[in-house]
C-alpha positions, -999 to +999 in steps of 0.1 A: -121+560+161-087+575+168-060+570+147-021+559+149+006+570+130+035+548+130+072+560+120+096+537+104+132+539+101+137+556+068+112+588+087+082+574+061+050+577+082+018+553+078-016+556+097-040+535+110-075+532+123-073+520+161-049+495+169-025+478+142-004+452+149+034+445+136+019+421+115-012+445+099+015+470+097+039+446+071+012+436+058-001+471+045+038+473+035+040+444+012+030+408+007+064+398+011+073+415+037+043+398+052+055+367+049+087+374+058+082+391+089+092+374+122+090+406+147+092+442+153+110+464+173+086+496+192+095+521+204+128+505+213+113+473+228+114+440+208+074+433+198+053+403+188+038+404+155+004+401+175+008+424+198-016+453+193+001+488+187-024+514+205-003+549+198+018+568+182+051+549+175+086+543+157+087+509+143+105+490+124+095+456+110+124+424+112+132+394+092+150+360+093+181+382+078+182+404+106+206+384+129+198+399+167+160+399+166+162+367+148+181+348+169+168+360+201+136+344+186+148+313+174+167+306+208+137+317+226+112+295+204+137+264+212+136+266+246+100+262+250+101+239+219+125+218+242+106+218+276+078+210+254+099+179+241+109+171+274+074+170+292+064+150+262+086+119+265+086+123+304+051+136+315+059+137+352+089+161+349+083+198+361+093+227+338+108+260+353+123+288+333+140+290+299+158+321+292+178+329+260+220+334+270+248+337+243+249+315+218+217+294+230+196+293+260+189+267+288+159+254+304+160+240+344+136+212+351+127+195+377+125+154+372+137+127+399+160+105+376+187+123+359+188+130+326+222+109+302+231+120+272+210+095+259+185+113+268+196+147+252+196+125+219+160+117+225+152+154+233+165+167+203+146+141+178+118+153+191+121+186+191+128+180+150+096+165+149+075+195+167+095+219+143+081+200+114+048+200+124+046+235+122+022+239+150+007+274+154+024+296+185-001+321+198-005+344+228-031+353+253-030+381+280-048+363+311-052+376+350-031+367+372-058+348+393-067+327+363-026+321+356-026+308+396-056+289+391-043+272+358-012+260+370-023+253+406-046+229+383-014+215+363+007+210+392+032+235+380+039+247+414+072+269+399+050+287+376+025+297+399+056+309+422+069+328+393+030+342+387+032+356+421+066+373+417+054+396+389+051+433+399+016+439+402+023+472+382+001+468+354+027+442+331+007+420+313+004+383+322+018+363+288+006+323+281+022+315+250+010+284+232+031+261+213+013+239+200-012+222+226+017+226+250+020+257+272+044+283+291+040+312+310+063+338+292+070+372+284+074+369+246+077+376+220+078+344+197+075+334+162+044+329+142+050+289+139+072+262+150+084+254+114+098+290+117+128+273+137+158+262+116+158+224+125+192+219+116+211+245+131+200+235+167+223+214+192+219+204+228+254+204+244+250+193+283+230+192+315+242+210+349+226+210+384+208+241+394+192+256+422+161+274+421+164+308+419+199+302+427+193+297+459+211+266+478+185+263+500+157+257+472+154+224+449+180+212+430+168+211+398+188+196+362+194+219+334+199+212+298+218+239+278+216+243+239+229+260+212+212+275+185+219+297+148+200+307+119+213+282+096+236+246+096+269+266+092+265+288+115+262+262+133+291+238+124+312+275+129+307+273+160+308+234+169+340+239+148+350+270+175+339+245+210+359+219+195+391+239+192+384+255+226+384+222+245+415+219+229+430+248+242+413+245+281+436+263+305+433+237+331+442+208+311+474+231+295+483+242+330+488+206+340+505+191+309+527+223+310+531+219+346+519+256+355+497+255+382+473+235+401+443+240+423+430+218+451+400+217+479+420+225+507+417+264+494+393+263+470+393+294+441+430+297+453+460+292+429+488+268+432+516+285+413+546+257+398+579+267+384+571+272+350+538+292+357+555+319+382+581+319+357+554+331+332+536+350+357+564+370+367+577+374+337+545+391+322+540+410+357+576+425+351+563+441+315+532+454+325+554+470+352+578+488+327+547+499+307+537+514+338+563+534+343+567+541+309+535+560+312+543+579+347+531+556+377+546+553+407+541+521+425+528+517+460+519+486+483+492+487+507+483+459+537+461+429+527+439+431+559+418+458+569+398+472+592+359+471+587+362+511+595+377+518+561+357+497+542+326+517+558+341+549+552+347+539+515+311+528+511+321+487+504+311+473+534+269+479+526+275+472+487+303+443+486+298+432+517+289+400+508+323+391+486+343+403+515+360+376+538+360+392+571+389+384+596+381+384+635+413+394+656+411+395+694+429+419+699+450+422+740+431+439+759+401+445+739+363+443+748+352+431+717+374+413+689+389+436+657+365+429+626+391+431+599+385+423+560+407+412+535+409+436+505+388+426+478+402+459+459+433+482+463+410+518+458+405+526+496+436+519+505+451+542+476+430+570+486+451+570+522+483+570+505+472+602+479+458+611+519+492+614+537+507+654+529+492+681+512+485+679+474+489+702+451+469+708+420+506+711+407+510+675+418+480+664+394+472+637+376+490+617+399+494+579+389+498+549+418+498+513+407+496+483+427+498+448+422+482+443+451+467+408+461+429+410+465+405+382+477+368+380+471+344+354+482+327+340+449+300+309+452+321+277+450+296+266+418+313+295+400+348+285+399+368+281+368+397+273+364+421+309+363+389+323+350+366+324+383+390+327+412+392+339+448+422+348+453+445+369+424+464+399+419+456+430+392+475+456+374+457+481+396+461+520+395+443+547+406+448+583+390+443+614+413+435+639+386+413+673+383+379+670+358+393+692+331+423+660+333+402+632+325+402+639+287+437+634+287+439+606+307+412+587+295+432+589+258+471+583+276+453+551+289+436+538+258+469+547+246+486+524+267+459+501+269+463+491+230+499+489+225+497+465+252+471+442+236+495+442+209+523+432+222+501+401+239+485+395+206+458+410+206+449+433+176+413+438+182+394+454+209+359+472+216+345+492+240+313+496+260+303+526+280+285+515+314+260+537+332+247+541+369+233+509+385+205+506+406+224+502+433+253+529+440+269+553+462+266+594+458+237+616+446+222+616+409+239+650+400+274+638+412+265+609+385+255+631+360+287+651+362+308+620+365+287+601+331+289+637+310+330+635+321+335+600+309+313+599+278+327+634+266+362+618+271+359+588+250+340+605+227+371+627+218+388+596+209+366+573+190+330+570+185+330+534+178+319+524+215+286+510+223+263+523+257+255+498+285+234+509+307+231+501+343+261+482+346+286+507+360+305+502+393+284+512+420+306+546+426+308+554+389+307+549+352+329+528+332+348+518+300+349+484+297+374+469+271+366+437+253+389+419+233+387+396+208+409+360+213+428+336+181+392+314+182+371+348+179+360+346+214+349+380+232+367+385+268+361+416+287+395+429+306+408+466+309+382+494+325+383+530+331+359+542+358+357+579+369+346+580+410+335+614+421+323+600+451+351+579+471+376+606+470+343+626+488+338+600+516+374+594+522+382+630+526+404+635+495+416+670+482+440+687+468+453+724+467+438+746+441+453+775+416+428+797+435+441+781+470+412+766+477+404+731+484+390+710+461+382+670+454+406+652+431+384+629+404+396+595+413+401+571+380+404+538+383+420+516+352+435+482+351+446+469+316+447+432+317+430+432+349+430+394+376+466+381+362+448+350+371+422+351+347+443+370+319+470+340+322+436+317+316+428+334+283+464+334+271+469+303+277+436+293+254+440+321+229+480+307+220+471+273+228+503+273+249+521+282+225+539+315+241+560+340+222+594+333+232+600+360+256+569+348+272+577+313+272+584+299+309+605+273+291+623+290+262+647+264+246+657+228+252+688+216+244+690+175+234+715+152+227+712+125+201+742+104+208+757+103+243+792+113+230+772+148+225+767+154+259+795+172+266+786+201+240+748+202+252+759+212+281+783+235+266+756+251+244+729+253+272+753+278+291+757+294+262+724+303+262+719+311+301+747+331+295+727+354+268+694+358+293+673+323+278+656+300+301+678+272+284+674+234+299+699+202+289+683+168+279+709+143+278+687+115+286+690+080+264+660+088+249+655+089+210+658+122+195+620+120+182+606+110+219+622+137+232+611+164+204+575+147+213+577+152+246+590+188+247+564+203+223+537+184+241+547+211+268+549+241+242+584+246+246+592+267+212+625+257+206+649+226+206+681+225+197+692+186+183+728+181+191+749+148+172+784+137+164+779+165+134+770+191+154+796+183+176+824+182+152+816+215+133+802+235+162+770+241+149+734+236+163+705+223+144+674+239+152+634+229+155+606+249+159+571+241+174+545+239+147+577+236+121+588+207+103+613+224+086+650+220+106+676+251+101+716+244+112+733+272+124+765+278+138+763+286+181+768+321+179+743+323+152+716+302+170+724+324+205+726+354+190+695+352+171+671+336+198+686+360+223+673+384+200+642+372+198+634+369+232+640+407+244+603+416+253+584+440+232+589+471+253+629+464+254+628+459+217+615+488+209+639+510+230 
């Protein structure tokens, strides 16, 4: 019989006659490690405890304390703990699939009446009770013919769809058991149902789905839930939902009168007063940081046409978020298929195009805030934060390879004095690799990957590997940061493309004289205004620094006979650069303090006979209920002051 030796973590070795399984292996470990184990990871791929191990591998065995593993499982477990609830209580519904997401998983089902939240109370009782039963979860390997057969038998006519979508490539054919209730599944799972915290568990809400995403299928109902290792964990996170409904964008944007969106141009933004006025005003810094670090700005033409976008390679990968214009033109055969630009980087390369460049000329920087429009499925739109329409802080650096060290660590540079000056202290960074599908040959990738990784790697090793997930003409640096409720958001990138400035005919003038092709990097820092604006909004809760605010200061009278002097004091403050507004309505002093920090303005300045009398102002600020009375100068000089932007203030 031959043997296995299995390597664990710590380089300790063990051996063991014929197969062993994560399970035989903890056990051989320790008692307690056997009854603590929940999983293993092999080789690099998360492993059932039952899964036979049949050669020579690393391995290392986890428990309920380690958090990924653990709550991949529980998550996992719960959704098929769930369906299982569900076909329980109504036998004629239809299960799907069930994955695991962040923070939970969902399961689409397919039932004719649909389900209330009623019935989500229901759901999760039962589930509670199939967790306390503890029934045993096991796995069996099966052929395909007798998975068809099985659920051809059932009526599960998704399953056997799904059974017929498997490679036939030699992956094995999973039926996990839960109980008596069953699910076709890749695994892996726990060892028992009683495994599954029962009171860290919540289901949150049903959408409509399609199956397979696909408009044209079913509509099917899915039920979303969320899931932790323990209660507070749990409540954390309730805690973290609660406060984010709170701070929704949309609902903000209307009660501070920012924006508003419509079906008459749907994923499109209606701008108001006080949301350009914020809009601009953060356009306008990112524009001085810009040149600040050496970029030139440029403005290229919205629609173009369809030759480009083939040249560039976007028209067989992005072709389908592209909305594509039809012009006849006069005296044409055929009309002009135009798109509109769905990104700025072709158009860029024709500017870097016009003259000769020298490597002299290198890096060269061009920004653009350049309006872009891409088709995404109606079903996705959110708000700011899933749009069609929106501008970015776009720029394209024309540099040589032995540059993108430097310019990789003049960006991050940039990049995170910027998030601080927003408010955001804390970022991290992922490193995404080729993609299946992509533009330029494997060696130009591995050139362009070694470039990257080497460049980032001179600046901080904290940054964790992605694979696959690069654009489709180059790896990327992805930066995510971290919002006031701890929520992740994923904004700036760096991408180095060694292959459009190839197809688009790019070059510059070597040392040597010779030709040669320019790297092209592309880098946006906050990215879609749009969707930035959306997580602002959230992460201050409205609640804009004041030289951020669209509406910095209100001035209000509490007596009539102070009228007058409000209006005296609101020039004042125009006068000194604040976006200063007069309320002299016959409103009470408290109604109208209400009312103005319902709509997050910072500051209001209460004006009565005293004020009046000794020329003074008497000043409130949101979240404060502390009042401070100053003289005018004082109050104009100091929230002048305070409302230079953070750039301005440092010079």
């Amino acid at each position: 019989m031959s043997r296995i030796s299995l390597t664990f973590p710590d380089g300790g070795k063990r051996e063991f006659d014929g197969e062993a399984t994560p399970a035989d292996v903890a056990a051989s470990i320790s008692p307690s490690l056997a009854k603590k184990a929940i999983s293993a990871t092999v080789n690099g791929a998360h492993h059932d405890l039952r899964w036979p191990i049949g050669c020579d591998a690393e391995i290392s065995i986890h428990t309920m304390k380690d958090d990924g593993p653990a709550l991949e499982l529980i998550r996992h477990d719960l959704a098929h703990i769930m369906a299982r609830a569900v076909q329980e209580i109504w036998p004629d519904t239809k299960v799907t699939i069930g994955p695991v997401i962040k923070d939970g998983w969902y399961y689409d089902f397919d039932r004719a009446d649909p389900f209330t939240p009623e019935d989500l109370g229901r759901v999760e009782a039962r589930m509670k009770e199939i967790i306390n039963a503890r029934d045993e979860i096991r796995t069996e390997v099966w052929s395909r013919a007798d998975a068809i057969a099985h659920y051809e038998g059932t009526g599960e006519n998704y399953k056997v769809e799904l059974v017929h979508a498997i490679p036939d490539d030699g992956q094995p054919i999973r039926m996990y058991w839960h109980g008596h209730w069953q699910d076709l599944c890749r695994g892996p799972h726990l060892l028992h149902t009683g495994q599954v915290p029962a009171d860290a568990f919540k289901l949150t809400r049903v959408s409509g789905a399609y199956w397979r995403g696909d408009s044209a299928n079913a509509q099917l109902q899915r039920i979303y839930g969320i899931a932790f290792r323990n209660r507070d964990d749990l409540k954390r996170h309730l805690t973290m939902l609660e406060e984010a409904e709170k701070r929704d964008h949309r609902r903000l944007g209307r009660e501070m009168e920012l924006f508003h969106m419509q079906e008459e141009a749907r994923g499109q933004v209606f701008w108001h007063p006080n949301g350009w006025t914020l809009y601009t005003t953060l356009q306008d810094y990112i524009r001085r940081r810009q040149r600040e670090h050496g970029y030139r700005e440029v403005n290229t033409p919205q629609v173009v046409d369809r030759k480009l976008w083939e040249e560039s390679g976007h028209w067989s990968k992005y072709r389908e978020h592209m909305f594509v214009v039809e012009v006849d033109e006069e005296h044409a055969r055929e009309k002009a298929v135009n798109a509109l630009k769905p990104m700025n980087c072709p158009c860029h390369v024709q500017v870097y195009n016009q003259g000769i460049k020298s490597y002299r000329d290198l890096p060269l920087r061009m920004a653009e805030f350049g309006a872009c429009n891409r088709y995404e499925p109606s079903g996705s739109l959110h708000g700011l934060m899933r749009v069609r329409g929106f501008r970015q802080d776009d720029a394209h650096i024309f540099c040589t390879e032995d540059q993108i060290e430097d310019e990789c660590a003049r960006f991050i540079g940039m990049l995170s004095s910027i998030y601080a000056d927003l408010g955001f202290d804390k970022f991290d960074i992922k490193f995404s690799t080729r993609p299946e599908v992509r533009a330029g040959a494997d060696e130009v990738w591995d050139k362009a990957e070694r470039a990257l990784e080497g460049a980032v790697r001179k600046i901080t090793t904290d940054y964790e590997v992605d694979p696959g997930e690069g654009a489709f003409y180059g790896p990327k640096l992805d930066f995510k940061l971290t919002d006031a409720i701890g929520r992740e958001w994923q904004l700036g990138t760096f991408q180095a493309d060694f292959v459009l400035p190839e197809r688009l005919e790019a070059h510059y003038i070597a040392e040597d004289g010779e030709k040669r092709r320019p790297v092209m990097l592309h880098r946006t820092v906050i990215g879609s205004f749009e969707r930035f604006l959306g997580i602002l909004i959230e992460s201050c809760a409205g609640r804009f620094p004041l030289w951020l605010a669209p509406r910095q200061v209100v001035v209000a009278s509490i007596v009539s006979d102070a009228d007058e002097y409000v209006r005296e004091v609101t020039a004042a403050l125009v006068r000194a650069g604040l976006r200063a507004e007069a309320d002299t309505r016959n409103e009470k002093i408290n109604y109208k303090i209400r009312e103005h920090f319902g709509s997050k303005v910072p500051a209001i300045l209460a004006i009565g006979r005293r004020e009046v009398e000794e020329r003074t102002v008497t000043a409130r600020r949101i979240g404060e209920k502390q009042t401070n009375t100053t003289s005018l100068d004082e109050a104009v000089s100091s929230l002048a002051a305070e409302a230079v932007p953070p750039d301005l203030r440092r010079d």
